[in-house]
C-alpha positions in Angstrom: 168.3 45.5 91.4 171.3 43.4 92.4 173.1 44.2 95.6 176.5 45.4 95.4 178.6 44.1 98.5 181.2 46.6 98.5 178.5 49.8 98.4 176.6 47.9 101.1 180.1 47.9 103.3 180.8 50.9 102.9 177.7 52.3 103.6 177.5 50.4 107.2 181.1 51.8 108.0 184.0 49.5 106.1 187.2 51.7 105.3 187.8 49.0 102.3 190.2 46.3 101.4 192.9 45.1 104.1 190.5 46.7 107.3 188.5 45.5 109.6 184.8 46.8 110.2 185.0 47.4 113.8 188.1 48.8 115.6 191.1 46.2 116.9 189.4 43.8 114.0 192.0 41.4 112.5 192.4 42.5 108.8 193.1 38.7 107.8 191.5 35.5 108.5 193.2 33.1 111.0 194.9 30.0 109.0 193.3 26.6 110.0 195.6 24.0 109.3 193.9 20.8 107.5 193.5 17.4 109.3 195.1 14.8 107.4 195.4 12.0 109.9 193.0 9.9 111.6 193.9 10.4 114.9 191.1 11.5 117.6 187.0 10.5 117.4 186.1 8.2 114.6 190.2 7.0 114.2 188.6 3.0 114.3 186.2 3.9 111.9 187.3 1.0 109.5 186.7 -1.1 112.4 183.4 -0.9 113.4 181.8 -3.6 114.9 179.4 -5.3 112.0 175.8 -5.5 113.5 174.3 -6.5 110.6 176.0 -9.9 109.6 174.4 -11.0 113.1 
């Protein structure tokens, strides 16, 4: 018997689409913003020291 999420949901308590399951819940997910520099840990990674040719 395959589960079907949105009987499952509803069953624990979820109003449907556009609501959160507990009270004050954000309805939406927050937008994370994609890195797309190389600034921070790992920015020298092209220049890491090369052990092996020692």
């Amino acid at each position: 018997m395959p589960l079907d999420g949105h009987t499952y949901l509803v069953a624990q308590g979820w109003s449907g689409s556009g609501s959160g399951l507990r009270a004050g819940a954000m309805s939406r997910p927050l937008a994370i913003p994609q890195k797309r520099t190389l600034a921070g840990l790992g920015k020298d990674r092209d220049e890491a020291f090369p052990f092996w040719d020692q």
